[in-house]
C-alpha positions in Angstrom: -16.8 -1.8 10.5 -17.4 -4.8 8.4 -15.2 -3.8 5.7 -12.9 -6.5 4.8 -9.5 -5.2 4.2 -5.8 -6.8 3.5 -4.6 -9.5 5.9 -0.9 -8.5 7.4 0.8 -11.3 8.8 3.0 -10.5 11.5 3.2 -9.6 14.9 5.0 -7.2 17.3 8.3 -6.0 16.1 10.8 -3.3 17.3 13.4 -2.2 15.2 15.9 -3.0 17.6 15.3 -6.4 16.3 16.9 -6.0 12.9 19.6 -8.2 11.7 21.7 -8.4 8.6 20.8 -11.1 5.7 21.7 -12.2 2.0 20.0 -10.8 -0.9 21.4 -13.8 -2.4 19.8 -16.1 0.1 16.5 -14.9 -0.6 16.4 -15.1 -4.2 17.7 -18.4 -4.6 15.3 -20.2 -1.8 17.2 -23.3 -0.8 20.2 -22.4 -0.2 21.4 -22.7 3.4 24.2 -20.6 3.6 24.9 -17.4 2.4 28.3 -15.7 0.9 29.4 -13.3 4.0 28.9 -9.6 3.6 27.2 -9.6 0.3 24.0 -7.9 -0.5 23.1 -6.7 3.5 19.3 -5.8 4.0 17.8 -5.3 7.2 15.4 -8.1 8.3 13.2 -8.6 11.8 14.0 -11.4 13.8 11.2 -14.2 14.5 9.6 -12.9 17.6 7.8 -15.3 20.1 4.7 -15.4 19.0 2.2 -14.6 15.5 3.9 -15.4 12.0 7.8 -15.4 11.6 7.9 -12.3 9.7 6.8 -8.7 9.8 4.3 -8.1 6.1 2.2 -9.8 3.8 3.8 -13.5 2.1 1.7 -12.3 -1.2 1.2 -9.1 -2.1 -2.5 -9.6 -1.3 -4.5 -11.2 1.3 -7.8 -11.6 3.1 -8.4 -13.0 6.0 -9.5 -17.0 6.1 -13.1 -17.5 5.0 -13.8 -18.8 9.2 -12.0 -15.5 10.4 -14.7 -13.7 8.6 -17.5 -15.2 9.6 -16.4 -15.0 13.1 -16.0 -11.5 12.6 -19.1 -10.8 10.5 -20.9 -12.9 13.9 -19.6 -10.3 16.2 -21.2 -7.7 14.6 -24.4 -8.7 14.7 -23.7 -9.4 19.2 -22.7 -6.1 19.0 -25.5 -4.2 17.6 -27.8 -7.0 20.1 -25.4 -5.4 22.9 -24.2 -8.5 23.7 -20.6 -7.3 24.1 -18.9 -10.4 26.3 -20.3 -12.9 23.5 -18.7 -10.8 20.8 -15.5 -9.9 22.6 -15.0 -13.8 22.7 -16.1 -14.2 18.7 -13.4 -11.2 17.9 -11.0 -13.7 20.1 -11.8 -16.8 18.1 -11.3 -14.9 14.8 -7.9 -13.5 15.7 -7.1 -17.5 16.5 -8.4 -18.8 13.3 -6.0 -16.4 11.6 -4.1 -14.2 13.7 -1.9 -12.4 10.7 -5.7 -10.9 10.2 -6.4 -7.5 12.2 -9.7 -7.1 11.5 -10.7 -8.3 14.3 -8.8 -6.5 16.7 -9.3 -3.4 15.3 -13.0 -4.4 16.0 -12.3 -5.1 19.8 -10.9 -1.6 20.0 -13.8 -0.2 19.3 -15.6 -2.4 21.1 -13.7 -1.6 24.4 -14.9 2.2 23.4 -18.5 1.0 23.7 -18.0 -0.4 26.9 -16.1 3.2 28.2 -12.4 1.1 28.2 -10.9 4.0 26.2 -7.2 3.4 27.6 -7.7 -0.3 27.2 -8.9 0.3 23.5 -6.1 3.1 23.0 -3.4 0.0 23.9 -5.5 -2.2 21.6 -5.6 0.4 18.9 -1.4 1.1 19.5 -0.6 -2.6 18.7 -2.9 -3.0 15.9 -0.9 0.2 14.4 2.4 -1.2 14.8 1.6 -4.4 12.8 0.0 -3.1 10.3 -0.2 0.7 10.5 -1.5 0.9 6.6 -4.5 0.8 6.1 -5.5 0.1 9.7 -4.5 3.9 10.8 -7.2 5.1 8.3 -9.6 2.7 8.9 -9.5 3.3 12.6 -10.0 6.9 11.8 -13.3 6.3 10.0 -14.6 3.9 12.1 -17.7 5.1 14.2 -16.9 3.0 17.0 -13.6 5.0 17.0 -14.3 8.7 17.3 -14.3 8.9 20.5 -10.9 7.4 21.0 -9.3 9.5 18.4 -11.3 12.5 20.2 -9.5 11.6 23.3 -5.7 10.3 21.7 -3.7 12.6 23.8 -5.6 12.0 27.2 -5.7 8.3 26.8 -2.1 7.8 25.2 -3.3 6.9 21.4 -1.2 9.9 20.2 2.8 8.7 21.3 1.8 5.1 20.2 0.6 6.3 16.4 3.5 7.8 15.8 6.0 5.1 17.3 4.1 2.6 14.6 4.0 5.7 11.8 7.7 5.5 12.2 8.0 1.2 12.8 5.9 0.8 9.4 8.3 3.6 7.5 11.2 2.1 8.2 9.8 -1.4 6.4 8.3 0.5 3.8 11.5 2.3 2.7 13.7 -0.9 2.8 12.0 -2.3 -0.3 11.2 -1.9 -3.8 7.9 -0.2 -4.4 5.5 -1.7 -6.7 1.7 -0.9 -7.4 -0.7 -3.8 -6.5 -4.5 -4.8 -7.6 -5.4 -5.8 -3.9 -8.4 -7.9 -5.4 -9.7 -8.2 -8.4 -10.5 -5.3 -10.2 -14.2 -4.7 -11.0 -14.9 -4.4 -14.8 -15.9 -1.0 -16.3 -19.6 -0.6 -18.0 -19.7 -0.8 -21.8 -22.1 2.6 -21.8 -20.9 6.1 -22.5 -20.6 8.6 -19.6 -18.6 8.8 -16.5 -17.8 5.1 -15.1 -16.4 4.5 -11.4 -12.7 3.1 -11.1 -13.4 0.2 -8.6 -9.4 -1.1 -9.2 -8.4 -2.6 -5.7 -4.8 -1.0 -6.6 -2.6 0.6 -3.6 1.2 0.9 -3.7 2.7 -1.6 -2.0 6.9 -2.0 -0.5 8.2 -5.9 -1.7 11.4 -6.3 1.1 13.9 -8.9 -1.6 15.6 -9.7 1.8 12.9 -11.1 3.7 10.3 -11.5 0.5 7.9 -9.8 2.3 5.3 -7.1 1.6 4.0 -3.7 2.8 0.9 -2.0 2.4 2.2 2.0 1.7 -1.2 3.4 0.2 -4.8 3.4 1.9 -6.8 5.2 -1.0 -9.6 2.7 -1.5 -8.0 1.3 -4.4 -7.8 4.3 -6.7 -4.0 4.8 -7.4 -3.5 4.8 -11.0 0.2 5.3 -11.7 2.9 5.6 -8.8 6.9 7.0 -8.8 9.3 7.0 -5.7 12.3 8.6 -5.8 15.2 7.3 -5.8 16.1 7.0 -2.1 12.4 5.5 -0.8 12.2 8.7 1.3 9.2 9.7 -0.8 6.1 8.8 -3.2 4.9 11.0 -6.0 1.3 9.3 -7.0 -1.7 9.8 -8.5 -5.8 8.7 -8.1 -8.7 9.1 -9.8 -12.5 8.1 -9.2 -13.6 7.7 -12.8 -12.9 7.6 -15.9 -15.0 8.8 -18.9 -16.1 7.2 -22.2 -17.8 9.1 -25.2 -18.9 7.0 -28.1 -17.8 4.0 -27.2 -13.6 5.3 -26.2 -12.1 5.9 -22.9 -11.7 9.8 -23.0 -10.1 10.6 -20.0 -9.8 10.4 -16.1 -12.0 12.5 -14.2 -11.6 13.2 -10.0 -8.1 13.1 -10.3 -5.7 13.6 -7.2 -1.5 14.3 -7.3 -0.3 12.8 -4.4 2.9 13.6 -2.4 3.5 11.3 0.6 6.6 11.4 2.7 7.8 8.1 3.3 10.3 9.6 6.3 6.2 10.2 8.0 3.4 8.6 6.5 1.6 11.4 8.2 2.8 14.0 5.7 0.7 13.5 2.6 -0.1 16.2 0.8 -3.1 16.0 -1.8 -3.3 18.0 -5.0 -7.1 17.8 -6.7 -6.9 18.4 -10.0 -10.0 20.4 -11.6 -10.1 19.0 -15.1 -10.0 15.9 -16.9 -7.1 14.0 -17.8 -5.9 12.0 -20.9 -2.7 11.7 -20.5 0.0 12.0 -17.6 3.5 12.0 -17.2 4.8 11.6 -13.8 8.3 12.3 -12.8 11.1 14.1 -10.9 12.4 17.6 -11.9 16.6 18.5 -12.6 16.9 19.9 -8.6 14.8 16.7 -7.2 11.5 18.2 -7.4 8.3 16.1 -8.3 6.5 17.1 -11.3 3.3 16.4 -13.7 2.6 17.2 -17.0 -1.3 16.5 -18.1 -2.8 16.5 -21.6 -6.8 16.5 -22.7 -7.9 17.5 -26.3 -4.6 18.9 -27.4 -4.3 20.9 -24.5 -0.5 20.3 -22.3 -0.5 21.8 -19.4 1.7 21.3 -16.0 1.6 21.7 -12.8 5.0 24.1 -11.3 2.8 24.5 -7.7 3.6 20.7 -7.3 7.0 21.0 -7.7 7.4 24.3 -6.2 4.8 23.9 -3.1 5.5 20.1 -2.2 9.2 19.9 -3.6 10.5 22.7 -0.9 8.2 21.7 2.1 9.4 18.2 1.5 13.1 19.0 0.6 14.9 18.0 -3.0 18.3 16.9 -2.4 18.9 13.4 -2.5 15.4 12.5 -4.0 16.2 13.0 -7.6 14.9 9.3 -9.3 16.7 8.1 -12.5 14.9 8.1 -16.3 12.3 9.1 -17.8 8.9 9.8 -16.5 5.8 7.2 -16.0 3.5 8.1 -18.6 -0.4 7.1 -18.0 -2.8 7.0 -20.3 -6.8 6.1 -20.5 -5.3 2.5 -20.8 -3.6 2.9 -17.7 0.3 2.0 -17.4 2.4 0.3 -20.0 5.4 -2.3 -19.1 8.2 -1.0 -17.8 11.9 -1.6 -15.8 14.0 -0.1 -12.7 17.2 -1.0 -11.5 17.8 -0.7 -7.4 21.0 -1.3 -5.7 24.9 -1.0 -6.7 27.7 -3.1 -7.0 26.9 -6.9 -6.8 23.7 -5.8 -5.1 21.9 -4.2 -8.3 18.6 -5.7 -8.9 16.8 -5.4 -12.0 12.8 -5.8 -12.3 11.3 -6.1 -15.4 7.4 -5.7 -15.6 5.9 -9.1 -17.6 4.9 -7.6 -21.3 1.7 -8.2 -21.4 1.1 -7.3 -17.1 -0.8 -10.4 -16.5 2.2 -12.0 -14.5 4.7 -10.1 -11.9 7.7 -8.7 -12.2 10.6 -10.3 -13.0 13.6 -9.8 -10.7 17.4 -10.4 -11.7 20.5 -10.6 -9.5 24.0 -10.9 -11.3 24.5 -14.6 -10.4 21.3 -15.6 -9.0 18.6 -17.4 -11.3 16.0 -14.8 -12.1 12.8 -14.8 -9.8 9.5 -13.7 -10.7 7.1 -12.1 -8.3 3.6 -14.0 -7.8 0.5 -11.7 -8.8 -2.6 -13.0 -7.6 -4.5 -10.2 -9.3 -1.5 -7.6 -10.6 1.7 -6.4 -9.4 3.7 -4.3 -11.2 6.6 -1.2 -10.8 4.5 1.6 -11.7 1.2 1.3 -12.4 -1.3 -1.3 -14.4 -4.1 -1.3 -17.3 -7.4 -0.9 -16.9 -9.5 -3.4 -16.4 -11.3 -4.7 -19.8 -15.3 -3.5 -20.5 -17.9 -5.9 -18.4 -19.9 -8.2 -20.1 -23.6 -6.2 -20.8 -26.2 -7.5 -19.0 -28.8 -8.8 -21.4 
């Protein structure tokens, strides 16, 4: 459990606790009042305690460098069975930077060493609703865990996962969705063969009311281009684990996954492996709604009608149809594109910076444009690949 994983900075939220803001507000930072009735979002009140706002400020974020030393501390009490001295280190860490979760997800499974499995389920409940991506999966593959998630019905786990399955949704679909390198993106080797894709990229929600950011994705930073309808109810996506070169050119993607994830019930994901390699991709959303992909490799185009057919009518088409073209992905990853949200006086327009080594750009009819920090990339659908790694001599 000493994986390192986004910071979310925010604390306990009900959605009871929505109110109405300006888009216009937002985008133009500095303004103090707002013209009545235009541009309505939902945003979360301030609660009491933790940061003002429910998400990420950036669109990534680690926890402070003293957070993780604390943390990294507690590890080693643990494994010495020294559990009082590391429950107060897993304390100190939450102080030091308490929009971090790390470390409480760490206390719930230390409360399962001790035999506190309702305590830890409580724990585990809270930590969900602040941050229930990527903390739900991580929880799930923690070994200190198991025998909480063995035991989620019996000690209460199971009502409180889904309350924070349907808290985070609700955040997620009030924003624009955007693909984000996490960290930076590890280099690929210069040699021929199958490399890994270490990208860091998950797709996150950016909230233009409250400027604030999501994680929607958990898939060890292997999502490679990413479309959601047009109503945020759902995500068509795709991943891959490597990507082949043969004489000295990217060929294709190998280990690739379609992805289908209701964003009504982050539970519902449905995965698609795909057996052989891929070139080229277009992703994109049938006449009726449906999602569909069309793959290429060595002149051969095929497509993929169980995607649309299997996934479009468990899932449901009307109302999810997304407008233009499809996303197109090659071995270079994802060129620059635009998308246009809203109606009315609300429409937004984000254009992706040319050359992707900036964010998007975002423009509201009468409010100065606004471009989107990227620590490491952000963009609307997907980004390039990272360039070849310097050889080692």
């Amino acid at each position: 459990m000493r994986t390192r994983s986004p910071r979310l900075g925010f604390g306990r939220v009900s959605l009871r606790a929505m109110a109405w803001v300006s888009l216009s507000w937002i985008l133009a930072p500095g303004a103090v009042h707002a013209e009545q009735g235009r541009c309505p979002g939902p945003v979360v009140r301030a609660p009491a305690t933790a940061s003002p706002l429910p998400g990420w400020k950036h669109s990534t974020y680690d926890g402070a460098a003293e957070a993780v030393r604390a943390n990294q501390e507690a590890d080693a009490l643990v494994l010495a069975r020294r559990y009082d001295e590391a429950d107060r280190l897993l304390a100190r860490a939450s102080a030091l930077d308490p929009g971090w979760l790390m470390p409480r997800l760490r206390r719930a499974g230390l409360l399962v060493r001790r035999d506190r499995l309702h305590e830890s389920a409580r724990v585990l409940g809270a930590l969900l609703e602040e941050g229930f991506v990527p903390y739900e999966r991580l929880s799930r593959e923690a070994v200190d865990l198991v025998a909480l998630w063995a035991r989620a019905d019996e000690t209460g786990l199971s009502p409180l996962v889904k309350e924070a399955s349907r808290t985070w949704s609700a955040y997620v679909r009030s924003g624009v969705l955007l693909v984000s390198r996490l960290r930076p993106a590890v280099k690929l080797a210069s040699e021929d063969g199958p490399l890994p894709l270490l990208l860091n990229q998950e797709v996150v929600s950016w909230n233009a009311e409250t400027g604030r950011y999501f994680q929607v994705t958990a898939e060890r930073g292997q999502v490679l281009v990413a479309r959601p309808t047009a109503d945020n109810r759902a995500l068509l996506f795709l991943t891959a684990t490597r990507v082949r070169r043969h004489r000295g050119s990217l060929r294709a993607f190998e280990g690739v996954v379609v992805h289908w994830l209701s964003l009504d019930d982050l539970n519902q994901h449905r995965r698609i492996p795909i057996a052989d390699p891929v070139a080229v991709a277009a992703v994109g959303f049938a006449e009726d709604g449906g999602p569909t992909v069309t793959f290429e490799n060595e002149g051969r185009r095929w497509s993929w009608p169980t995607v649309a057919e299997d996934i479009g009518e468990r899932q449901g088409r009307g109302g999810r149809r997304a407008p233009g073209g499809r996303i197109r992905l090659t071995v270079d990853g994802v060129g620059p594109s635009t998308r246009t949200v809203g109606t009315g006086p609300c429409r937004m327009h984000l254009e992706d910076d040319p050359a992707k080594r900036l964010g998007p750009t975002v423009k509201v009819r009468g409010v100065p444009p606004r471009r989107l920090p990227s620590p490491h990339g952000l963009a609307l659908f997907g980004l390039p690949l990272p360039g070849e790694a310097t050889p080692l001599p």
